[in-house]
C-alpha positions in Angstrom: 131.5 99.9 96.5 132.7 97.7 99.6 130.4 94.7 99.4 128.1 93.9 102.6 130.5 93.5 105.7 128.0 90.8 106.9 124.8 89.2 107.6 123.0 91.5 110.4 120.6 90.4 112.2 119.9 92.9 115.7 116.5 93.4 117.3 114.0 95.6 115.3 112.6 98.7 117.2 109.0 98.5 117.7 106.9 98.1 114.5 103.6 100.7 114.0 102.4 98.1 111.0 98.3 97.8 111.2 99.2 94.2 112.5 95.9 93.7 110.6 97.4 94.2 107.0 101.0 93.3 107.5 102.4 93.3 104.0 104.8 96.0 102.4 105.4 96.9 98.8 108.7 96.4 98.1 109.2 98.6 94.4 106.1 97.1 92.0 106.8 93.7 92.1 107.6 92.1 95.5 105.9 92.3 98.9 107.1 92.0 102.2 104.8 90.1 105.0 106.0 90.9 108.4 105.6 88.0 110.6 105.8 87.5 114.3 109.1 85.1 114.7 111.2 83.1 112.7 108.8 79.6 113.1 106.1 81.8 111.3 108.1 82.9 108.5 109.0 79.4 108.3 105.7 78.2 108.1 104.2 80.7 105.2 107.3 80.1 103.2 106.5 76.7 103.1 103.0 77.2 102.3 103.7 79.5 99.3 106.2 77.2 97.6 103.8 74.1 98.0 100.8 76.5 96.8 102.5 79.5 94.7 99.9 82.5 94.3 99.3 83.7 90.6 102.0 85.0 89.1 104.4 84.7 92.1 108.2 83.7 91.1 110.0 83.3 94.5 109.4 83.4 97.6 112.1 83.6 100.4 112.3 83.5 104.7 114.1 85.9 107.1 114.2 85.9 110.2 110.8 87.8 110.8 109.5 88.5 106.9 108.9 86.7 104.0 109.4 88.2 100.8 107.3 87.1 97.9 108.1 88.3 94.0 106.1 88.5 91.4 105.8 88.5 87.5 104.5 92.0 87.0 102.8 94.9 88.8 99.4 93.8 88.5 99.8 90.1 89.8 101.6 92.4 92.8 98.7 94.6 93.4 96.1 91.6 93.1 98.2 89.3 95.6 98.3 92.5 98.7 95.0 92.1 100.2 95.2 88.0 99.7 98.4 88.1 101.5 96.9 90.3 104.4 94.1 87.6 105.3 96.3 84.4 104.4 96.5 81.6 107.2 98.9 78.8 105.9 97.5 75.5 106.0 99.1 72.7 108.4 101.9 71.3 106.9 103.1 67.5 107.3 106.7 68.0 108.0 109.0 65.4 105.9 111.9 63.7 108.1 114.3 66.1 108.6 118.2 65.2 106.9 120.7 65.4 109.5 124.1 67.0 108.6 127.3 66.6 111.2 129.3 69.3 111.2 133.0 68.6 112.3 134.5 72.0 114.3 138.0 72.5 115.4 137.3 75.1 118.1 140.3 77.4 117.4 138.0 80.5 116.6 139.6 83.5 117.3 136.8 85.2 119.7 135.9 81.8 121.5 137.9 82.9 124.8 136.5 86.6 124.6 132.8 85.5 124.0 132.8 83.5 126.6 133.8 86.2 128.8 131.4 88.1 128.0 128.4 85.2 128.0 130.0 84.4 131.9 130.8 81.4 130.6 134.1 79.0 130.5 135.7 78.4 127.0 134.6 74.5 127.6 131.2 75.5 128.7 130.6 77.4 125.4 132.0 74.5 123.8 129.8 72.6 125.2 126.4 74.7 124.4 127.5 74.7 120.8 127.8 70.7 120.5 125.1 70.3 122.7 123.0 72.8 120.9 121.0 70.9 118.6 120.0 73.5 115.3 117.5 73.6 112.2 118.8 75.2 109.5 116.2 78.5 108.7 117.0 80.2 105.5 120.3 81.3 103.2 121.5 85.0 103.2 124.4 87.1 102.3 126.5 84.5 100.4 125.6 81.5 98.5 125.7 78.3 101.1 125.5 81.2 103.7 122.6 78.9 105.9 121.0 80.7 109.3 120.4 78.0 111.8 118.6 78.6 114.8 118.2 76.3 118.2 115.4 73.8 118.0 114.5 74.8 121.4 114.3 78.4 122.1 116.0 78.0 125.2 119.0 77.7 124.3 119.4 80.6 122.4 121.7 83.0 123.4 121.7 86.4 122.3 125.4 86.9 120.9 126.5 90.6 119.8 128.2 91.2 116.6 131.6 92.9 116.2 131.3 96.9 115.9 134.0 96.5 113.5 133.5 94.2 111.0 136.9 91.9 110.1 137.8 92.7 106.5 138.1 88.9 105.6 136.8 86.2 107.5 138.2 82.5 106.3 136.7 80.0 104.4 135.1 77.7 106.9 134.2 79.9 110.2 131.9 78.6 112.3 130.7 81.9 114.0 127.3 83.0 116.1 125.5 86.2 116.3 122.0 87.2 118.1 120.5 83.7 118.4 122.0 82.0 115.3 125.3 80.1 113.9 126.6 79.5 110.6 129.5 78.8 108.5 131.0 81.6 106.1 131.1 79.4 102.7 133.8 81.5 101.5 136.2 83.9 102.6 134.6 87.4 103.3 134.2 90.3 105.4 132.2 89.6 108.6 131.0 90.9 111.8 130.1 87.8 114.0 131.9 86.1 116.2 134.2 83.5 115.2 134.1 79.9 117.3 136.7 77.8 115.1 137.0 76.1 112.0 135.6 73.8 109.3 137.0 72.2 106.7 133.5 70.6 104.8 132.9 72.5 102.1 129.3 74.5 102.8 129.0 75.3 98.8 130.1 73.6 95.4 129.1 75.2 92.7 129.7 72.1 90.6 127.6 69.8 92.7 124.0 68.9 92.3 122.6 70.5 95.6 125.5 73.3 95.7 124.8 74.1 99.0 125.1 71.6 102.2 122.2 72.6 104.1 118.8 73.2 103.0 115.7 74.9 105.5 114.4 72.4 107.4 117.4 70.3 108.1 119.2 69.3 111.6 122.3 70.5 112.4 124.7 69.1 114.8 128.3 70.4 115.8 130.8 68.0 116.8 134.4 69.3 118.7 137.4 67.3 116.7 140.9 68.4 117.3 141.7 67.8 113.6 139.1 68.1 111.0 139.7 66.7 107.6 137.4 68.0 104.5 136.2 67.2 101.7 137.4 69.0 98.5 134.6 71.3 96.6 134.7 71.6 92.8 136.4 74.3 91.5 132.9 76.1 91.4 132.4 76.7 87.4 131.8 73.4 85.7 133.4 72.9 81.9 131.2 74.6 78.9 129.8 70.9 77.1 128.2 71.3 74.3 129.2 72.5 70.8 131.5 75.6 70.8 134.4 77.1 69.0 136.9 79.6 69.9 135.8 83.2 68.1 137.9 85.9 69.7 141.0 86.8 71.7 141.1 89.1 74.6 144.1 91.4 73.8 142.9 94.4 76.2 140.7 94.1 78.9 140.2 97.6 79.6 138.7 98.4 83.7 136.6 94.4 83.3 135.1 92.3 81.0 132.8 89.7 82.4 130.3 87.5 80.7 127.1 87.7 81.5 123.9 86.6 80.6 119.7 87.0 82.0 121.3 85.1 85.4 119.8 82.7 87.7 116.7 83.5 89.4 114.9 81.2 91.5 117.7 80.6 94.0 117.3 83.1 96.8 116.9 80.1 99.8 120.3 79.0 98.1 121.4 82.9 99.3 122.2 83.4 95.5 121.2 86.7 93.8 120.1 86.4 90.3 123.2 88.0 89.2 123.1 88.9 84.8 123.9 91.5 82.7 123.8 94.9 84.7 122.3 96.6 82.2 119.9 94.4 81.0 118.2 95.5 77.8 121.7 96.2 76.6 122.5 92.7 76.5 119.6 91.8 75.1 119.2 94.0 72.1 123.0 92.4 71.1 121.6 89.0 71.4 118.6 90.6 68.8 120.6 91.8 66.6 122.5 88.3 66.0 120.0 86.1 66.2 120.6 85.0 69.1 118.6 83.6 72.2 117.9 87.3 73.4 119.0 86.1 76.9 122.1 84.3 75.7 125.6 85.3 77.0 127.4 88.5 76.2 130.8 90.2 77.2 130.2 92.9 79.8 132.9 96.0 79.7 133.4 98.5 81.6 136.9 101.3 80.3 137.0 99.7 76.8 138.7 96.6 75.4 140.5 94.9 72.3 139.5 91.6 71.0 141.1 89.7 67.8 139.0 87.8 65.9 140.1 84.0 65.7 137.6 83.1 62.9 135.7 84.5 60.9 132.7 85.9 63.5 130.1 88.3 63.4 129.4 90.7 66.5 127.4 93.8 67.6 128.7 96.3 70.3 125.4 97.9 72.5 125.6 99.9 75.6 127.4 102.2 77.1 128.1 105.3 73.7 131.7 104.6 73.2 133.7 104.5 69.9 133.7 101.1 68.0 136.5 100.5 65.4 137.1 97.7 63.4 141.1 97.0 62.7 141.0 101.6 63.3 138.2 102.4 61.0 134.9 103.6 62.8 131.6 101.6 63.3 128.6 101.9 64.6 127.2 100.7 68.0 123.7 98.9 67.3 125.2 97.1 63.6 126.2 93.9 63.3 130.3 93.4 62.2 131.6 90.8 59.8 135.2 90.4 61.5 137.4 88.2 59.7 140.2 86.3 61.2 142.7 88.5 62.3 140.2 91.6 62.4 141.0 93.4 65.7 137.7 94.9 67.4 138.2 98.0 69.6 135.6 99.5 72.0 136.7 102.6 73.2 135.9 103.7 77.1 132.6 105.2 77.7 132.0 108.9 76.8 128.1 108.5 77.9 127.1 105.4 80.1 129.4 103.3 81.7 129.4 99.7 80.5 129.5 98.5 77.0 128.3 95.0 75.8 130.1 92.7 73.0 127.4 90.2 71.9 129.0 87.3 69.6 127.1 85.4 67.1 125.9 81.8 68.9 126.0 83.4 72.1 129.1 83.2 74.4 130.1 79.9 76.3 131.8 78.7 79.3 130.6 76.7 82.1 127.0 77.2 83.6 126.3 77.4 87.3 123.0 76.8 88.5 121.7 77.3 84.8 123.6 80.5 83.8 126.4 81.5 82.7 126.8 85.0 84.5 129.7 85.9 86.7 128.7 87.2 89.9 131.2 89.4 91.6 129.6 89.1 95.7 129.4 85.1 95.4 132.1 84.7 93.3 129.7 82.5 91.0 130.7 81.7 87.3 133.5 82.3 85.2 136.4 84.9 86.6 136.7 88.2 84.8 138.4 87.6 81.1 142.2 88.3 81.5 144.6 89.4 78.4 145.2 86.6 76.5 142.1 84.6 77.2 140.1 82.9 74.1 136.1 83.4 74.4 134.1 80.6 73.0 130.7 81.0 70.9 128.3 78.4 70.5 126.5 77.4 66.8 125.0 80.5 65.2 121.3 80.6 64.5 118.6 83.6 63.1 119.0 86.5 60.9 121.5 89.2 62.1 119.9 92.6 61.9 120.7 96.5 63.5 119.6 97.6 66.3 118.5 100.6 68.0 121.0 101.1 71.1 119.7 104.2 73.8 121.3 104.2 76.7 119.6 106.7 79.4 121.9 108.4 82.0 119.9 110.9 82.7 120.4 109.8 86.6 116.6 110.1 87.5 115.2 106.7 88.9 111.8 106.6 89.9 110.8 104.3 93.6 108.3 103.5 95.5 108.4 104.0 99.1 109.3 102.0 101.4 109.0 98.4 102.5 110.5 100.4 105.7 110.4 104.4 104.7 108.9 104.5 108.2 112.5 104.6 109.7 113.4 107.7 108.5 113.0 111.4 109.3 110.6 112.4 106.6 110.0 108.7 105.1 111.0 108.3 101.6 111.2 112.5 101.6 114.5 112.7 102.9 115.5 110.2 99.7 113.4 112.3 97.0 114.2 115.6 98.5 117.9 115.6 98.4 120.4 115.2 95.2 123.3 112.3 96.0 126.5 111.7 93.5 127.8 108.2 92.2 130.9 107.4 94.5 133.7 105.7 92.9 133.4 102.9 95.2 130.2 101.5 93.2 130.3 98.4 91.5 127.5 95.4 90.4 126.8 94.9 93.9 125.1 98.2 94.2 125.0 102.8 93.9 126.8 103.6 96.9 125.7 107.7 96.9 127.0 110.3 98.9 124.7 113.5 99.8 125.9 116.6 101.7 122.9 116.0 104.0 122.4 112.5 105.1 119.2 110.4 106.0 118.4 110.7 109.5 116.9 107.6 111.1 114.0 108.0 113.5 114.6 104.0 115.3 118.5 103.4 116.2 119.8 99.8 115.6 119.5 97.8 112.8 116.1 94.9 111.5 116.3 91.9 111.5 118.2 90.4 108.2 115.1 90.2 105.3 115.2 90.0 101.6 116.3 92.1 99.2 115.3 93.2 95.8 117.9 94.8 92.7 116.6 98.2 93.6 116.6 98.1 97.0 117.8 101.8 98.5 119.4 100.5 101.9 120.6 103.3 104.1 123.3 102.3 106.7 123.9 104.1 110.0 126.1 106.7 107.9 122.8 108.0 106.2 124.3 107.8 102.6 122.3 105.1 100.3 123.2 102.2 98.6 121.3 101.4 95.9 121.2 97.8 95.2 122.2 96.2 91.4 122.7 93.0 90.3 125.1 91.4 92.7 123.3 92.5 95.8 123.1 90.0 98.9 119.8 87.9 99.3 119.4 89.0 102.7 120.2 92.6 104.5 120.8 94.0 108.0 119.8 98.0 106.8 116.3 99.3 106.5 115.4 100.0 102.9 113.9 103.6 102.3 113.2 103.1 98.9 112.8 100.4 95.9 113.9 101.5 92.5 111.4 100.3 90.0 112.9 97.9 87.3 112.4 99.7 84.2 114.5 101.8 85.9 117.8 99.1 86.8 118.8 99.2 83.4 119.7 103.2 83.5 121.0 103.0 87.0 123.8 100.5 86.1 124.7 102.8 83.3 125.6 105.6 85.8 129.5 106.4 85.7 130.6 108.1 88.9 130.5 111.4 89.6 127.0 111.8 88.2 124.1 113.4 90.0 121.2 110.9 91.1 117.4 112.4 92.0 114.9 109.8 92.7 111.1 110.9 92.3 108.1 108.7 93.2 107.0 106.3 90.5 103.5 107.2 90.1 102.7 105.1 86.7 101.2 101.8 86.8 103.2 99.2 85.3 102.7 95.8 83.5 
């Protein structure tokens, strides 16, 4: 699947909410409060961190929502109607940091969008220095910061590109509807691009990763030369104890490692990333004693490791054919593989990925407290070449079998909405029809294709609001996406649907090709 072409962020159509109980389910364990402006949003996200509600676990601003998550269904249902009547109490604001941002206004639209704002290159120039901003909230790409003008007038309302640029450069500074920003890192993008920075936005490797934080004052400065400051290379150096275990001979299709992720950082605009399919990695860690959410290899087309020590591992996932220097295993059972031992994992002939669990848990570096690679951000290690050596840390526990499902059965159960409302039919014209895996999926998200497609009742696009792993974006093309592990903090498309997340687990496990039929969760869950 392509990965999101950019942060959107275009007027929303008029809402027919009860303005009286603005909040939205968003699948069983998130809500959505719709809010009138971005200074509201603000305001009720800072109330809920000072003040988090029972059982809440995050809670991140948009541009005209906040979405809150929870730690089960029941801590969601209980926190709707509190939501509905909550009035944030007056906040004392702390002195805002002020961050200078040095520009080199070489962008390549500069001359073009001032055309079209009927201004002179200088005078847009001079709007943008002059302009002083508050960062709002992160999106789209870790260090990915919205800022808005501190005085609404000033805004300008800045159209995006209708076609997206395949790769904007690390460093943009670029504006679209009434904000600016800086594209961390080099991906595709539909705003409009003003010039150039060269301070790094994100460093993985850094205490605060990301430059800007809500709340802080932004100021652009025009330079003619602009001279950065280096980031870290973005995945610190494993420390700790750890010894090399295996070599990768064969990667197969990818082999990432990946491990329960890193949740927590959504104002960061970092996903929680981890192991696609979930449980999978988990019952490997069980059945070596592991730290159940400790580290594992991720495959997808089969691999072949050599053994550099004597190690034990345990294959789970995806049913594929296990051999142990060419005689047969069993997926689920823990394998003595001495040094030398060459461990095979054939490609999928049911499911799609396939997990390698080591004894001691993989390690490498940690980013933001996990070790998981994320393939949108670019977070954590790179995906394991031939040749690399993959490193275990001390084993601890009792090593036992397994039992190791995997469901494909391509059924996911939703609930509704948060914005069903969009769409010809609501959440009907998701349930009714039958869609197929494309080949362009990936951890980022299901992109399904339909012979009928979902037909919007509003044209345009919301304004950008959270996302969930499960959200069942439709863009203009009326063919879902359903989001998975990599999926953007923030997104410009209405979601139909949310997948539920007992169900994740199954969806990543869905080669393509296969036929997907979602049917309304109806099932209260923990």
């Amino acid at each position: 699947m392509t990965p999101p072409t950019d942060p959107a962020d275009p007027a929303d159509p008029a809402d027919t909410t009860d303005p009286a109980v603005p909040v939205r389910r968003v699948g069983t364990r998130a809500l959505l409060v719709e809010l009138p402006d971005l200074a509201t949003a603000m305001s009720w996200h800072a109330a809920l961190t000072d003040a988090p509600l029972p059982g809440q676990t995050e809670v991140g601003a948009a541009a005209r929502t906040v979405l809150v998550r929870f730690r089960s269904a029941s801590a969601t249902t209980a926190a709707r109607p509190v939501l509905a009547g909550f009035t944030p109490d007056a906040t004392t604001a702390s002195d805002p940091r002020e961050v200078t941002v040095d520009v080199v206004y070489d962008g390549a639209d500069l001359d073009d969008l001032a055309a079209h704002l009927g201004m002179s290159r200088d005078g847009l120039i001079g709007w943008h220095t002059g302009t002083t901003w508050s960062a709002a909230f992160g999106g789209f790409a870790p260090g990915f910061t919205y800022c808005v003008p501190q005085d609404p007038a000033h805004a300008l309302d800045v159209p995006r590109h209708a076609s997206p640029r395949t790769a904007v450069p690390t460093g943009a500074v670029a504006l679209a509807g009434d904000f600016s920003a800086v594209y961390p890192r080099t991906s595709p993008g539909g705003w409009q691009l003003l010039g150039t920075t060269a301070r790094p936005f994100w460093d993985a490797a850094a205490e605060s990763p990301a430059l800007l934080s809500p709340g802080d004052v932004v100021r652009y400065r025009a330079v003619t030369e602009s001279i950065g400051i280096t980031a870290g290379s973005g995945v610190p150096t494993a420390t700790g104890p750890r010894r090399p275990v295996l070599r990768v001979d064969d990667p197969g299709l990818q082999i990432l490692v990946e491990d329960a992720g890193r949740p927590g950082f959504g104002d960061l605009g970092v996903t929680t990333s981890g192991a696609a399919d979930r449980g999978s990695a988990q019952a490997a860690n069980e059945a070596l004693g592991n730290d159940r959410d400790a580290a594992v290899l991720e495959n997808i087309g089969g691999l072949t490791l050599t053994a550099l020590c004597e190690t034990v591992v345990v294959v789970t996932g995806a049913v594929a054919a296990v051999r142990v220097d060419g005689r047969e295993r069993d997926r689920g059972v823990p394998l003595l593989l001495r040094a030398g031992a060459q461990l095979t994992v054939g490609a999928a002939t049911c499911g799609l990925r396939s997990y390698v669990g080591v004894r001691g848990g993989v390690v490498t570096g940690s980013v933001l407290g996990s070790r998981s690679t994320d393939l949108l951000s670019g977070l954590g290690p790179a995906p394991l070449a031939a040749g690399e050596v993959v490193h275990a840390g001390p084993a601890a526990g009792s090593v036992r079998p397994v039992e190791a499902p995997v469901r494909t059965d391509g059924v996911l159960r939703v609930v509704p909405g948060p914005r069903d409302d969009w769409f010809t039919g609501g959440a009907d014209a998701l349930t009714g029809a039958s869609w197929t895996v494309s080949g362009t999926s990936n951890r980022v998200g299901l992109r399904l294709t339909g012979e009928v497609p979902v037909a919007r009742e509003h044209a345009g696009e919301i304004a950008s609001e959270g996302m969930v792993a499960g959200s069942v974006q439709v863009p203009p093309d009326g063919q879902p996406v359903v989001f998975l592990r990599d999926h953007a903090v923030t997104g410009g498309y209405p979601v139909i649907a949310t997948v539920i997340p007992e169900d994740l687990d199954a969806a990543a496990q869905l080669p393509p090709g296969t036929t997907v039929t979602f049917v309304e969760a109806t099932e209260e869950f923990p």
